[in-house]
C-alpha positions as CSV (number, residue, x, y, z in Angstrom):
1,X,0.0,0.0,0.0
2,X,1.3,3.8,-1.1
3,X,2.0,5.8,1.6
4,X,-1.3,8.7,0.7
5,X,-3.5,5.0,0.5
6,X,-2.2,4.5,3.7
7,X,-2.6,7.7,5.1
8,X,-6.0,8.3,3.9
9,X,-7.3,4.6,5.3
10,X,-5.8,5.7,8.6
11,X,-7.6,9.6,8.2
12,X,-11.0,7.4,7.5
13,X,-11.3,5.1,10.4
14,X,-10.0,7.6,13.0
15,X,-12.8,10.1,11.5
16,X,-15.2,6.7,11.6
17,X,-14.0,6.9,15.6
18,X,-14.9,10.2,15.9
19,X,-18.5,9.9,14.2
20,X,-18.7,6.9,16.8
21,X,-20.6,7.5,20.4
22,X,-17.4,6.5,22.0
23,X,-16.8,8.9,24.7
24,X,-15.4,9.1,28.3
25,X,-18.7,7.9,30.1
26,X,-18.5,4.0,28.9
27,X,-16.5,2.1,31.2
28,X,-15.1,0.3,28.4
29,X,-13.2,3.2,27.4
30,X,-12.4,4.2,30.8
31,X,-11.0,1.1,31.1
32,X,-8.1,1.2,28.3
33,X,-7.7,4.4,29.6
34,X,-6.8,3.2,33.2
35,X,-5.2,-0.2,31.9
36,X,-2.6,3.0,30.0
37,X,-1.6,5.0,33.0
38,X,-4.6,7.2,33.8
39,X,-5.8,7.9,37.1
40,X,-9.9,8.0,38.1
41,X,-9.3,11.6,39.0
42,X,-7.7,12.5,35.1
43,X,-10.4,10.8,33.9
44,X,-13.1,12.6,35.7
45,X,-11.6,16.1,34.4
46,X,-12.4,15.3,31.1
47,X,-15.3,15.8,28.6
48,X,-17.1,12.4,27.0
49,X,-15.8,13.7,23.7
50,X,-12.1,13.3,24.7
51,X,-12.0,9.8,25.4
52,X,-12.3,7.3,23.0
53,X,-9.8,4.2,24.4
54,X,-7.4,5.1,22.1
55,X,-4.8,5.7,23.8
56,X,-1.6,2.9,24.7
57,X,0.0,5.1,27.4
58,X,-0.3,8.3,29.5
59,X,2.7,10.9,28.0
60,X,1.7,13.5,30.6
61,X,2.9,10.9,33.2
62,X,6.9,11.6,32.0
63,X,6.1,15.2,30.5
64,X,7.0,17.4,33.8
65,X,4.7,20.1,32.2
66,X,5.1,23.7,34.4
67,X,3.1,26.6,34.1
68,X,3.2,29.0,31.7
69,X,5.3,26.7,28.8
70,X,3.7,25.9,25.4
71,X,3.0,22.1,25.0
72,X,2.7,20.6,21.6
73,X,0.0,17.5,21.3
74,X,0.9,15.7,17.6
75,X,-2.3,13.9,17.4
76,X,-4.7,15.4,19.5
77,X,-7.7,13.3,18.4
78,X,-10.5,14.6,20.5
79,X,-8.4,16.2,23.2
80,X,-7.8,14.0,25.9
81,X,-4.1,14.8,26.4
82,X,-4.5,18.1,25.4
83,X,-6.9,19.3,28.0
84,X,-5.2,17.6,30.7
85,X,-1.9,19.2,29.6
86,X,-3.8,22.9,29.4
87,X,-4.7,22.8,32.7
88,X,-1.1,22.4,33.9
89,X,0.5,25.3,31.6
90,X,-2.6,27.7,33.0
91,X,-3.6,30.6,31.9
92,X,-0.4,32.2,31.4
93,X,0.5,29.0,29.2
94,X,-0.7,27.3,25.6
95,X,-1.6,23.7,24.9
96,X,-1.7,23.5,21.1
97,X,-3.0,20.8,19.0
98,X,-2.2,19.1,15.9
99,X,-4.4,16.2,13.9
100,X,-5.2,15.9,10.3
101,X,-8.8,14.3,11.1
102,X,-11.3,17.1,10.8
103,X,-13.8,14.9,12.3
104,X,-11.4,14.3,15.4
105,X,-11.1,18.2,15.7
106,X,-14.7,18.9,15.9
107,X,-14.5,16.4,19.0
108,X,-11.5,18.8,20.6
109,X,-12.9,22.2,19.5
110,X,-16.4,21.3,21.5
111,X,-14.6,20.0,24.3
112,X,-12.1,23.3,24.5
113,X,-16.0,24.9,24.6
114,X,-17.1,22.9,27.1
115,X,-14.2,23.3,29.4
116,X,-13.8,27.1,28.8
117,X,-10.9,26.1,27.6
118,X,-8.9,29.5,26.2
119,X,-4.9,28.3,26.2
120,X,-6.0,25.5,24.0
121,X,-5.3,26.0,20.1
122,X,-6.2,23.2,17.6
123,X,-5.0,22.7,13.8
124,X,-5.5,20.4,11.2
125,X,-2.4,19.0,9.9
126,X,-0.4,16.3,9.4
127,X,2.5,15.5,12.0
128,X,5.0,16.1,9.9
129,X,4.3,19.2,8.1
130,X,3.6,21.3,12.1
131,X,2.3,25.3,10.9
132,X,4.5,26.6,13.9
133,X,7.4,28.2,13.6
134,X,11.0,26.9,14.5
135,X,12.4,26.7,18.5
136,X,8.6,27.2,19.9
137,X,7.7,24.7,22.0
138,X,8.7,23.9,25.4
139,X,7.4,20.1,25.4
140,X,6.1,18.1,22.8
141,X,3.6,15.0,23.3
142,X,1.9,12.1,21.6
143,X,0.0,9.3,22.7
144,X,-0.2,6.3,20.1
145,X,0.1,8.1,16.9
146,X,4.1,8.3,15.8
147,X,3.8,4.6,14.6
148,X,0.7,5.9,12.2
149,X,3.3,8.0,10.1
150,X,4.9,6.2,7.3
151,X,7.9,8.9,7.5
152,X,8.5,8.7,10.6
153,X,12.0,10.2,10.5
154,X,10.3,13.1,8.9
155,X,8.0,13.4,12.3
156,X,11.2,13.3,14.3
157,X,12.8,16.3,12.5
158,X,9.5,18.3,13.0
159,X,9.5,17.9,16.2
160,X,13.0,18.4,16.3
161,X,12.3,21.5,14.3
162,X,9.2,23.1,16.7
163,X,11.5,22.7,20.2
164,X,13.4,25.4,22.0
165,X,16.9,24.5,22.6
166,X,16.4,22.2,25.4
167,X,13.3,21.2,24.8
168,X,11.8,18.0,25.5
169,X,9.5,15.3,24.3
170,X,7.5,12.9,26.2
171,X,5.7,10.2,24.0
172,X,3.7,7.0,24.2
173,X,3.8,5.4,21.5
174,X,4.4,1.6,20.5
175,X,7.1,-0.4,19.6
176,X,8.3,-3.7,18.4
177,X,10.5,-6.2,20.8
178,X,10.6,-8.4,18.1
179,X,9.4,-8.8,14.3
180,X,5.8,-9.4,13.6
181,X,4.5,-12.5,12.3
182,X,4.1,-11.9,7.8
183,X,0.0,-11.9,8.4
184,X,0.2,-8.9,10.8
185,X,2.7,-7.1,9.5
186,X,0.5,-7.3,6.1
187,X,-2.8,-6.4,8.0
188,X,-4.8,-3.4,7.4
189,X,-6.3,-3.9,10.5
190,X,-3.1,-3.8,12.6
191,X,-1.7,-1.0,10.9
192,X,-4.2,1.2,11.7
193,X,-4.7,-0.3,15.3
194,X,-0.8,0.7,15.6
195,X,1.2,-2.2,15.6
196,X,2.4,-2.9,12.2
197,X,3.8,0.4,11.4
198,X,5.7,0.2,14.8
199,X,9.3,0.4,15.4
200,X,11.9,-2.2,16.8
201,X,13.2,-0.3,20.2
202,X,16.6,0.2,18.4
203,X,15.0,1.6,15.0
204,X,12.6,3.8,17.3
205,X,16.1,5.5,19.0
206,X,18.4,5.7,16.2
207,X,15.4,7.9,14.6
208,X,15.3,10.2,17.1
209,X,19.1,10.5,17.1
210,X,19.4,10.8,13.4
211,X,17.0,13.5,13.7
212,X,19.4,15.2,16.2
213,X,17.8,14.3,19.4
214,X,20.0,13.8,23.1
215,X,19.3,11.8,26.0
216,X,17.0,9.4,24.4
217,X,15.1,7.2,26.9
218,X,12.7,4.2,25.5
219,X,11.4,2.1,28.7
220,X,9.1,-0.5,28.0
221,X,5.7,0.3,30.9
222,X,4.6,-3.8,30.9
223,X,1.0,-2.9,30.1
224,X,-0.7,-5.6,29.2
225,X,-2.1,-4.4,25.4
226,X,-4.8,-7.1,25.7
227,X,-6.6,-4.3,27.1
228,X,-7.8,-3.6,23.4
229,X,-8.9,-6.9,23.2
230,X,-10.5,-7.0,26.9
231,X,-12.7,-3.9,26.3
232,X,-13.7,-5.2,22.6
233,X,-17.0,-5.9,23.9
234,X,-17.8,-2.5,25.1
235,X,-15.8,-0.9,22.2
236,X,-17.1,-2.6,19.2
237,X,-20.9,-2.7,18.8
238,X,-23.4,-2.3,21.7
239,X,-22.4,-1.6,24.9
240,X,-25.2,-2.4,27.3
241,X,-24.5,0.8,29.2
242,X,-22.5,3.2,29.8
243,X,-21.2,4.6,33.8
244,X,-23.6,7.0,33.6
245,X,-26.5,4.0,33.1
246,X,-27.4,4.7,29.3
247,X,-26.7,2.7,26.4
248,X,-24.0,3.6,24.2
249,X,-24.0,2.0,20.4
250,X,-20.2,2.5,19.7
251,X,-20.0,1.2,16.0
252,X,-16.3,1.7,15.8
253,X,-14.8,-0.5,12.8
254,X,-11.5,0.4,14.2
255,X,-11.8,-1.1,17.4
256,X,-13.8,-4.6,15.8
257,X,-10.2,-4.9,13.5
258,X,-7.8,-4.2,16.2
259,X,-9.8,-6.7,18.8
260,X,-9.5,-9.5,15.9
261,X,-5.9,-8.6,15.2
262,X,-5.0,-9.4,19.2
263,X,-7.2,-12.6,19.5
264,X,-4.9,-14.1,16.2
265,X,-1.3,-13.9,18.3
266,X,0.2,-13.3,21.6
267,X,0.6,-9.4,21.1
268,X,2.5,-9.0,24.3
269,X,5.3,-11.2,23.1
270,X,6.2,-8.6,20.1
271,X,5.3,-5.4,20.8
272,X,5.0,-2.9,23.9
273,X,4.0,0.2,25.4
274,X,6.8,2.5,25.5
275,X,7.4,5.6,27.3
276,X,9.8,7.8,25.2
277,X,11.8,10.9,26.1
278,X,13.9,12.7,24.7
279,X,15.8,16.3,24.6
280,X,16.8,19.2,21.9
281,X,20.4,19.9,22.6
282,X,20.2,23.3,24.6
283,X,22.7,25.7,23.1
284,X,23.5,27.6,25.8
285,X,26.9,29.2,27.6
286,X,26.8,26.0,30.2
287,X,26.6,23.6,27.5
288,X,29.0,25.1,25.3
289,X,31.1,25.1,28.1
290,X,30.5,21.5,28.9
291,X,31.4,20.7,25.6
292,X,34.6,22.2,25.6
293,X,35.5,20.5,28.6
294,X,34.1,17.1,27.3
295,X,37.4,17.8,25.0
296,X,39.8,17.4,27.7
297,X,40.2,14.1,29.3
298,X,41.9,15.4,32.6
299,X,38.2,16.8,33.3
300,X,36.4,13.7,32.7
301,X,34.6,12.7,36.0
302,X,33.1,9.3,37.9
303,X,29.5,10.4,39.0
304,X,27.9,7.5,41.1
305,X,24.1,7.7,42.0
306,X,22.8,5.9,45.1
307,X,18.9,5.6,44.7
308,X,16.5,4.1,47.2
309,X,14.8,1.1,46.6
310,X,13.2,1.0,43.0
311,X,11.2,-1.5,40.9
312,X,14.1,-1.1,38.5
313,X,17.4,0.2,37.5
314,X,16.0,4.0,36.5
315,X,12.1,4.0,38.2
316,X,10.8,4.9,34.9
317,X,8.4,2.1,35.1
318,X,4.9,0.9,36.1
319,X,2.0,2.5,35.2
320,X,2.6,6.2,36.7
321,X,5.8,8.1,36.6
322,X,7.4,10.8,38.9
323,X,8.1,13.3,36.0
324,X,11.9,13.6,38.1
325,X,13.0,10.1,37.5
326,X,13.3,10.0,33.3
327,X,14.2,13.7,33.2
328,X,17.0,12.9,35.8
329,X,17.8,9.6,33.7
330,X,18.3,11.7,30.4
331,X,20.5,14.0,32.2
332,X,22.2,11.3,33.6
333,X,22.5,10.0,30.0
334,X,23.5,14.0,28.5
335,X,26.7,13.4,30.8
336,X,27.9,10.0,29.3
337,X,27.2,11.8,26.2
338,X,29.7,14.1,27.1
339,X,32.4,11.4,28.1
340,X,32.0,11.0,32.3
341,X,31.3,7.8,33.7
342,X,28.1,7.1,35.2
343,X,27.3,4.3,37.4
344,X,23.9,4.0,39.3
345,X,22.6,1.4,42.1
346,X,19.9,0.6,42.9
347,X,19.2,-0.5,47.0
348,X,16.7,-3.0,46.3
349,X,19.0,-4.6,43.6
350,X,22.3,-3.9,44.4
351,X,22.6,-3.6,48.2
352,X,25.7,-5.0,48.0
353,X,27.3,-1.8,46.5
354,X,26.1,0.3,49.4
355,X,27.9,-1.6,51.9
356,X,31.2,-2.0,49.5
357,X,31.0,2.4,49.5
358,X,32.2,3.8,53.2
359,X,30.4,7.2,52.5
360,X,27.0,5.8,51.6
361,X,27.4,3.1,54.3
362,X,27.8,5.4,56.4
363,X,25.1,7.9,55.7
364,X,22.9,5.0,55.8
365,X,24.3,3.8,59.3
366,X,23.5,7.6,61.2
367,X,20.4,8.9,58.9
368,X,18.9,5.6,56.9
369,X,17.3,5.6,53.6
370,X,16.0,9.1,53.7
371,X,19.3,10.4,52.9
372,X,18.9,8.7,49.8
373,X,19.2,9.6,46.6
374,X,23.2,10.5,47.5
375,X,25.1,12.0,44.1
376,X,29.1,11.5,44.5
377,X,31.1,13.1,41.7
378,X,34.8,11.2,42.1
379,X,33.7,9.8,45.4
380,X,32.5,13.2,47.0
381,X,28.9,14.2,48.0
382,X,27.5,16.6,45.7
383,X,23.6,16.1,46.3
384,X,21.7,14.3,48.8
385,X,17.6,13.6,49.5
386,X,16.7,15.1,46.0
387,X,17.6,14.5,42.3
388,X,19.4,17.7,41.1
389,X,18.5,19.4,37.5
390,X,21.2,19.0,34.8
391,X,22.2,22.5,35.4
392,X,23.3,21.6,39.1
393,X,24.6,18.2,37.6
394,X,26.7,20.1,35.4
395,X,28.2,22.6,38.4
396,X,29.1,19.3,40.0
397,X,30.9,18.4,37.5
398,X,33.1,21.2,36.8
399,X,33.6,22.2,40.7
400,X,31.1,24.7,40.6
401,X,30.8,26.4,44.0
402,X,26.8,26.3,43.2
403,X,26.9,22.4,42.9
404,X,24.8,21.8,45.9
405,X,21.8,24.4,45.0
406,X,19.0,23.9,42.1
407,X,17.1,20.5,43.9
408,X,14.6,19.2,41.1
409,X,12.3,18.0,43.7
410,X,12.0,17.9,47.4
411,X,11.5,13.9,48.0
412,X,8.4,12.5,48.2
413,X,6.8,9.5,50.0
414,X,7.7,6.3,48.5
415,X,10.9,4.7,47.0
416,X,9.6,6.2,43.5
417,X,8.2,9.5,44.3
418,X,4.2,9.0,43.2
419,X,4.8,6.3,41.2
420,X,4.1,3.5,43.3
421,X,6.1,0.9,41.1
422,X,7.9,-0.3,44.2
């Protein structure tokens, strides 16, 4: 199939969605939604056009959105995302989105209207021709729609394109852990439902970093994507009612192909929901200087991270995120880029290494695991109780006298922030 037949049979079933009475008040819905990473209490904020169990991950969860930036939505669809990533800009902020399904768009615009809704902006475009101008966005998101491009490269440099220096991106999306069998790969039906025009992990982050991207991080969040299949019966014809006690006919072609498509092989053995994030190089004095320094090998460093107990090597996993763990992970990742050696444990995993360090051993011996995390650059303390931003990171590095100032977050409750994955 030609890329335009292939864009225009994904532009008719997502509008055939849209036409649908899918909406954020069947439970069916609400419950690919929550089997993603959404919480009751995002769910309750939006309107029933938003929602229509489309979605294979929450990229708000890994976004770190602040007030007052301009967030970027590349396939909007009705506004799910969007919304929720409005109200956390506020006023003084703009969420802006992007789909090329005018059907999907009249879903978002009376949705914007029914929240009162005036940071939100809506086009209709594709996602790789954005109408915003270059270094514009503070953040961009997508939820499921990346592996719907046939260019996806071409994506990747528009986004790329649309980013301040420094920027970020925070994307769920789907990828490949292995090749599909020949009949799905060939499928109609699982292209659209975004699994045949997926990426294997390693194609997914050599695109980003051919399209100039840093500090790429692809973690695989474990969600079961039977879920599709699960809530087929609610999706895909007559649902006998919806949480609000009336009938919802859903009529959504979409959904009846992508249900079949994961009753005909074990889905979870070939692809996966990934979180993805990713940075525009910043081009700033500090990095510039960083770089220089990268060029001299009497500068290059040993930074050791002690982290509290985690359900894995980074915490970027489970279904909800503290936005500090994969920002802190990328920075982490910036520094190898510039040549330092980075070594992280992990107490639930590697206790061992705790014991084996005298300084950590004893910080844990007078104050216990709430002086954890503990940053040692060459085997001195640089940051303790809190993850520090890449600007502090960086000041560490170098022997900044402002090392120990810039905290990212003041540590929460739990071994993972709010994620609960531990």
């Amino acid at each position: 199939m030609s890329d335009e037949k292939t864009i225009e049979q994904v532009r008719s079933q997502y509008a055939d969605v849209a036409k649908s009475t899918l909406g954020n008040d069947s439970e069916a819905v609400r419950a690919v939604a929550s089997a993603f990473g959404y919480s009751e209490e995002e769910l309750n904020q939006l309107p029933q056009q938003a929602n229509m169990g489309l979605s294979c991950g929450n990229p708000l969860a890994l976004a770190g959105i602040k007030p007052g930036e301009i967030v970027l939505d590349l396939g909007c669809g009705g506004g799910m995302d969007l919304f929720l990533a409005a109200k956390q800009v506020g006023p003084s902020g703009k969420a802006i989105g992007v789909d090329m399904t005018s059907e999907m768009l009249t879903r978002a615009e009376a949705g914007r209207s029914q929240l009162g809704l005036e940071n939100v902006e809506l086009h209709q475009a594709s996602i790789d021709h954005v109408p915003l101008a270059d270094e514009t966005v503070d953040c961009v998101i997508s939820n499921c729609v990346i592996n719907l491009a046939p260019d996806k490269l071409a994506v990747f440099r528009e986004i790329r394109r649309v980013l301040k220096p420094g920027g970020r991106v925070a994307i769920s999306d789907i990828a490949l852990k292995q090749a599909l069998p020949v009949e799905v790969k060939a499928s109609v039906e699982a292209y659209v439902g975004c699994i045949s025009g997926a990426l294997l992990f390693s194609e997914y982050r050599e695109l980003l970093k051919q399209a100039g991207f840093s500090s790429i991080v692809l973690t695989d969040t474990g969600a079961d994507l039977n879920a599709y299949a699960q809530a087929s019966g609610g999706c895909c014809g007559t649902e006998p009612a919806s949480s609000s006690g009336t009938p919802v006919a859903a009529n959504s072609s979409l959904h009846d192909g992508l249900a079949q498509i994961m009753h005909t092989f074990d889905a979870n053995a070939y692809v996966a929901s990934v979180r993805v994030h990713a940075m525009s190089p910043p081009y700033d004095a500090l990095s510039q200087q960083s770089l220089t320094n990268t060029a001299k090998e009497k500068n290059m460093k040993t930074i050791q991270v002690y982290d509290k107990p985690m359900c894995c090597s980074t915490g970027v996993c489970g279904p909800e995120v503290d936005p500090v763990l994969p920002q802190f992970a990328a920075d982490l990742d910036w520094l190898k880029g510039q040549g330092h050696q980075v070594e992280r444990f992990n107490l639930a995993q590697q206790p061992q290494a705790f014991i084996d360090n005298a300084t950590i051993h004893q910080l844990l011996s007078s104050e216990g695991v709430d002086c954890l995390p503990v940053i040692l650059v060459n085997g001195e303390v640089v940051s303790r109780k809190s993850y520090p931003t890449r600007e502090a990171l960086a000041a560490s590095v170098d022997g900044s006298p402002v090392r120990h100032t810039l905290p990212l977050a003041e540590p929460q409750d739990g071994c993972c922030g709010s994620s609960g994955c531990c």
